[in-house]
DOTOR-314453 format. One record per residue (C-alpha): residue in one letter; z, y, x. Coordinates in steps of 0.25 Angstrom, whole numbers. Last residue first. Example, Ala and Ser with C-alpha at 12.3 -4.5 7.8 and 13.67 -1.06 7.14 Angstrom:
! DOTOR-314453
+----+-------+-------+-------+
! aa !    c3 !    c2 !    c1 !
+----+-------+-------+-------+
!  S !    29 !    -4 !    55 !
!  A !    31 !   -18 !    49 !
+----+-------+-------+-------+
END
This chain:
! DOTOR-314453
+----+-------+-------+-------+
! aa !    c3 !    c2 !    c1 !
+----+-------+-------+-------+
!  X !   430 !   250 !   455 !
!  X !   436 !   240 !   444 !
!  X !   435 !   247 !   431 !
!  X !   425 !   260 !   433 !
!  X !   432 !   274 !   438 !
!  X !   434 !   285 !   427 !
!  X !   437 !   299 !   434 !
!  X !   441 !   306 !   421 !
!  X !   433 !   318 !   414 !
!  X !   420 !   313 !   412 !
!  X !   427 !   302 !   403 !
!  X !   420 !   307 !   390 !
!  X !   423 !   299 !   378 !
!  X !   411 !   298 !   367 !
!  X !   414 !   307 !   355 !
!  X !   422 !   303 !   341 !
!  X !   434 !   311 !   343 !
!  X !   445 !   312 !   351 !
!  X !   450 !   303 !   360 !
!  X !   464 !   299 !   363 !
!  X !   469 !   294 !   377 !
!  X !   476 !   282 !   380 !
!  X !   483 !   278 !   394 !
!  X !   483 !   263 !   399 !
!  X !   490 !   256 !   411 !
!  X !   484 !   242 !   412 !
!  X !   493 !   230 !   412 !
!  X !   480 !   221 !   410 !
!  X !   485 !   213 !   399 !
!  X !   496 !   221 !   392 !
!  X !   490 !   236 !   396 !
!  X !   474 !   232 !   393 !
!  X !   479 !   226 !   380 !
!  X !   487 !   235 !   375 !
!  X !   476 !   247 !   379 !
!  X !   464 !   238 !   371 !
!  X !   473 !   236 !   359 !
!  X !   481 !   249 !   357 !
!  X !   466 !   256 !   359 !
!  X !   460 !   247 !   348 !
!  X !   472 !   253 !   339 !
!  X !   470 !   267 !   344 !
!  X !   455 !   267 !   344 !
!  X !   451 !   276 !   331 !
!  X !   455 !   289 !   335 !
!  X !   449 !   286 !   349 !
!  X !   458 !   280 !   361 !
!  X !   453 !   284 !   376 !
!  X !   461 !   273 !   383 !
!  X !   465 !   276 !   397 !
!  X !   468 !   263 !   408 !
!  X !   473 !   268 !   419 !
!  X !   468 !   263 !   433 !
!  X !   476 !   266 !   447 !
!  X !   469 !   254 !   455 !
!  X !   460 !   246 !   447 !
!  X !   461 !   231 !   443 !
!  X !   467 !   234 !   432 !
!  X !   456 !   242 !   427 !
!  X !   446 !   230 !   431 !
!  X !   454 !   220 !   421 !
!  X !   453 !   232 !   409 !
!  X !   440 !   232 !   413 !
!  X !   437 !   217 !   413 !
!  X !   448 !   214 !   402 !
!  X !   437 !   225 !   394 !
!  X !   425 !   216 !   399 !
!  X !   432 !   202 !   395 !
!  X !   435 !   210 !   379 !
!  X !   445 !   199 !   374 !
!  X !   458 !   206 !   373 !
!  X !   449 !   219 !   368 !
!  X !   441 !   213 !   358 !
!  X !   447 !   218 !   346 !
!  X !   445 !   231 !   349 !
!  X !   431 !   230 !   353 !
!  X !   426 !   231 !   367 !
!  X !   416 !   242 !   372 !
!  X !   414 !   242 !   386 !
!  X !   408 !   256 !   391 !
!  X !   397 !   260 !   404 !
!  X !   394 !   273 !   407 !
!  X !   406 !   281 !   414 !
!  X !   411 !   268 !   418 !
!  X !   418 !   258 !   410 !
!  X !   424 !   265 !   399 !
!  X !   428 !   255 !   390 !
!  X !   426 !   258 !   376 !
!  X !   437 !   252 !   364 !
!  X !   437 !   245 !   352 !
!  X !   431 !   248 !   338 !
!  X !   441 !   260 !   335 !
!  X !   441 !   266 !   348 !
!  X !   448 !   266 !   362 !
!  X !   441 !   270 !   373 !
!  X !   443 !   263 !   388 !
!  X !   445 !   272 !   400 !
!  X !   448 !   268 !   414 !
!  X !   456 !   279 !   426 !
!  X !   459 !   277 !   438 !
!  X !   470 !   284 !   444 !
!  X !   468 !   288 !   459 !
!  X !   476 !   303 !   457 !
!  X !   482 !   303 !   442 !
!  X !   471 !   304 !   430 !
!  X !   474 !   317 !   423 !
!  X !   487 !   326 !   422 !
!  X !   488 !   325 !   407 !
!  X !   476 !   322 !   400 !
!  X !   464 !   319 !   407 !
!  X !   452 !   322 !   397 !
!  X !   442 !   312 !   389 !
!  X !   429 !   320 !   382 !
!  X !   427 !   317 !   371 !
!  X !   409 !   317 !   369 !
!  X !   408 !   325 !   356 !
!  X !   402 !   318 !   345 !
!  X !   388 !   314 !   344 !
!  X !   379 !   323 !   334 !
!  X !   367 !   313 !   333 !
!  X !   369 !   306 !   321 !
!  X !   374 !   318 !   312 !
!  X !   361 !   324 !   316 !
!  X !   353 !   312 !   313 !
!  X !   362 !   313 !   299 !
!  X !   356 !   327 !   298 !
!  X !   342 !   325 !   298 !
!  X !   343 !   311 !   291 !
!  X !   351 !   319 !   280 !
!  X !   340 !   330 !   282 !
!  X !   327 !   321 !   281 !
!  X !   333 !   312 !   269 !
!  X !   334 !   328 !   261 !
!  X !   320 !   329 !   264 !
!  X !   315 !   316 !   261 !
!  X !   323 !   318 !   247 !
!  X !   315 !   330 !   244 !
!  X !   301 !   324 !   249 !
!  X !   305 !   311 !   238 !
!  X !   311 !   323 !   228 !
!  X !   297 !   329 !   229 !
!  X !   286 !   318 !   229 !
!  X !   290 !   314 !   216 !
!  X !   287 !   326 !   210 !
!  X !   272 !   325 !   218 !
!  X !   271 !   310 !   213 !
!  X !   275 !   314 !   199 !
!  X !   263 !   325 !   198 !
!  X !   253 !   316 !   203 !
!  X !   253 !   304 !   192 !
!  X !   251 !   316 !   181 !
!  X !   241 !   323 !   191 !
!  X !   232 !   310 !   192 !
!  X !   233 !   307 !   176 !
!  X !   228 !   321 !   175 !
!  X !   217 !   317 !   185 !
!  X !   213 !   305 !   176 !
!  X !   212 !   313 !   164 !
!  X !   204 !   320 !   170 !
!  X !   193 !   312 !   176 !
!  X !   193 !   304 !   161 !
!  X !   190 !   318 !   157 !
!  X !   179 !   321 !   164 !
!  X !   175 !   308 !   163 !
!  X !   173 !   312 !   149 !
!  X !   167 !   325 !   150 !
!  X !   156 !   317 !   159 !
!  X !   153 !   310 !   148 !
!  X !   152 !   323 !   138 !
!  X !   145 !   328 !   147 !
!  X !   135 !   318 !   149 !
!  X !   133 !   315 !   134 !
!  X !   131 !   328 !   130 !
!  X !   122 !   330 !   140 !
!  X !   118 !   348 !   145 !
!  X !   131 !   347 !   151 !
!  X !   128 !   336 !   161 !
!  X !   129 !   347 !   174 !
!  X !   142 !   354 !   169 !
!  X !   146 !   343 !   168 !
!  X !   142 !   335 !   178 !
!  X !   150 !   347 !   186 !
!  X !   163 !   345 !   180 !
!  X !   162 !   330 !   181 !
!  X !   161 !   333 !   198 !
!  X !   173 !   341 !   195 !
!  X !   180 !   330 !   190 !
!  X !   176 !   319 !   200 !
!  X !   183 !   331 !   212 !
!  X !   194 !   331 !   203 !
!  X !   194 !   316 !   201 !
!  X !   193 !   315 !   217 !
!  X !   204 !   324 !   219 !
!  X !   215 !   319 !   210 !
!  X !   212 !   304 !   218 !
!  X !   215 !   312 !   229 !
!  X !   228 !   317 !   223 !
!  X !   231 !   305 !   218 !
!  X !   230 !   297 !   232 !
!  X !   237 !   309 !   238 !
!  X !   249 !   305 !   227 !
!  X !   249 !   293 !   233 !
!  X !   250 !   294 !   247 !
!  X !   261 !   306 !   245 !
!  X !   270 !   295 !   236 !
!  X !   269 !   286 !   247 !
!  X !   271 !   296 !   257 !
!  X !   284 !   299 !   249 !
!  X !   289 !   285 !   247 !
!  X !   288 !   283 !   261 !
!  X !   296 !   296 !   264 !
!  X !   305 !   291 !   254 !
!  X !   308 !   277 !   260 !
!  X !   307 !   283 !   275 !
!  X !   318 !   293 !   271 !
!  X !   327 !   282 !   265 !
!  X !   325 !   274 !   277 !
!  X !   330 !   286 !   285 !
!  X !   342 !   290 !   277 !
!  X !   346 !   276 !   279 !
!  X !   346 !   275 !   294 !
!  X !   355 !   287 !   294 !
!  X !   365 !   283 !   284 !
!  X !   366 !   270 !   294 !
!  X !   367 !   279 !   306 !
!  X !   377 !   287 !   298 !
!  X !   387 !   275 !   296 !
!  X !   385 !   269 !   309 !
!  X !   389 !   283 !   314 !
!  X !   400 !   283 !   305 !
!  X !   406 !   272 !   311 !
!  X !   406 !   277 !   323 !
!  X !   396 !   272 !   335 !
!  X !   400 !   266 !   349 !
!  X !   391 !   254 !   343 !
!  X !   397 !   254 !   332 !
!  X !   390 !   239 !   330 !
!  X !   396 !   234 !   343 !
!  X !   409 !   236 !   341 !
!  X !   408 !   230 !   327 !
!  X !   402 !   219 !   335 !
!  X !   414 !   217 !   344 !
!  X !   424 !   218 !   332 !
!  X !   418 !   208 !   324 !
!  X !   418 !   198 !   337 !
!  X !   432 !   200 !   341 !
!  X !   437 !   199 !   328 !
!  X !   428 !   186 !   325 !
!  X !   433 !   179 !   338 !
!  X !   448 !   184 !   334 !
!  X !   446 !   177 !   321 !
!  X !   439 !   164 !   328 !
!  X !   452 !   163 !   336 !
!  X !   462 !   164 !   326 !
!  X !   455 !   152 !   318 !
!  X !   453 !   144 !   331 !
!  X !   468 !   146 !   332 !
!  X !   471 !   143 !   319 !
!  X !   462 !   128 !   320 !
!  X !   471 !   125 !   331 !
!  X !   482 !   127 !   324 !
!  X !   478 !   118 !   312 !
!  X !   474 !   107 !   319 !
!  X !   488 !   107 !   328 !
!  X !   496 !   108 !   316 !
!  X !   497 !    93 !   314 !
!  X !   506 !    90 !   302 !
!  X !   514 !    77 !   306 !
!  X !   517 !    65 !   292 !
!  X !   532 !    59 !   295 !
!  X !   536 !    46 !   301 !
!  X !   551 !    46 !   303 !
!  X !   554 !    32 !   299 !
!  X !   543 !    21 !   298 !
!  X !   542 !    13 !   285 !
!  X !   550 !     1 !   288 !
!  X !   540 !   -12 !   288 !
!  X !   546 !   -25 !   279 !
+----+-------+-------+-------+
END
């Protein structure tokens, strides 16, 4: 008689299940990367409340060109009535004269006292669809006015720019053969100031995987004497943190922060800035 084996005992295989953790954590940080890149690219550069205002603006306008329509329609109709007005006046008074000329029939005048009247009871019936097309008219033009003023002044709102912020030395300034590199920090993610025209943008969560900012921050290395100063808006502190620890613990960069003030584009013109890799 067969002996049941010793020791045998059912294995769990975890390999299976690890592996399909890490596709899980990997298709998380692809959908973070990918969300953050396009909200980058939807602002635009532009605030929250620009977004917000253009919107209202766009609004304002289709609202206009719905009452304006509705005005010139209510405009075509009513000269349709006056015309018609005119001709039955015109047909009155030509009844007027037969009249006057038919006098001497009974029958005739009195024929022509009744077209008379059929003639004016049709033009008060004219007047009476009039009158409430010309009331109508008002508040339409009234609130064709008042949409005019808000788009008047949200285009105004539109167009004032802020101030550009212009970026200062502090302390003593840049030391003798220092070169210098600027990135901005920002809610989104930051600004890399390439030349005195050309910007990368790269979102916050986008920074350890960004090949054109390890490109820059690679080339900045490279450089003899650079400094690596981040220009950190109210809302950047956190992506600020990111990009800056990751430029010192992977590149070894040396890094210096500045704070900017308000809302304006950041104006270099007062530092010497040199391109990554000359």
């Amino acid at each position: 008689m067969a002996k049941p084996r010793q020791g045998r005992q059912d294995e769990v295989m975890l390999i299976p299940f690890l592996d399909i953790l890490c596709a899980l954590i990997g298709v998380l940080i692809l959908i973070i990367i990918v969300l953050s890149t396009a909200q980058l690219q939807r602002a635009a550069g532009r605030s929250p409340e620009d977004i917000h205002m253009a919107r209202e603006y766009q609004e304002l306008l289709k609202q206009q060109r719905e009452l304006q329509k509705a005005l010139e329609d209510r405009r075509a109709e009513l000269a349709l009535l006056q015309k018609r007005l005119q001709e039955l006046t015109a047909k009155q008074k030509l009844l007027a004269d037969a009249r006057k000329r038919f006098a001497s029939s009974a029958e005739e005048a009195l024929a022509v006292q009744l077209k008379a009247a059929a003639i004016q009871k049709e033009i008060d019936e004219l007047k009476a669809q009039i009158d409430p097309i010309v009331k109508a008219m008002q508040p339409l033009q009234a609130e064709i006015d008042k949409l005019k003023q808000l788009l008047v002044e949200k285009k105004k709102k539109m167009d004032d720019k802020p101030a550009s912020v212009v970026v200062r030395p502090s302390g003593s300034g840049a030391r003798r053969g220092q070169r210098l590199f600027f990135i901005e920090a920002n809610g989104p993610g930051i600004v890399v100031y390439l030349t005195k025209t050309q910007q990368l943008r790269v979102p916050t969560g986008g920074v350890a995987v960004d090949k054109a900012y390890n490109g820059f921050l690679a080339a900045v290395k490279n450089a003899r004497n650079a400094t690596l100063i981040f220009l950190v808006r109210r809302d950047g502190w956190w992506t600020y943190q990111q990009a800056a620890g990751w430029a010192e613990q992977k590149f070894g960069l040396n890094t210096g922060k500045l704070p900017i003030p308000g809302d304006g584009p950041v104006d270099l013109s007062q530092f010497e800035k040199p391109r990554a890799g000359r």
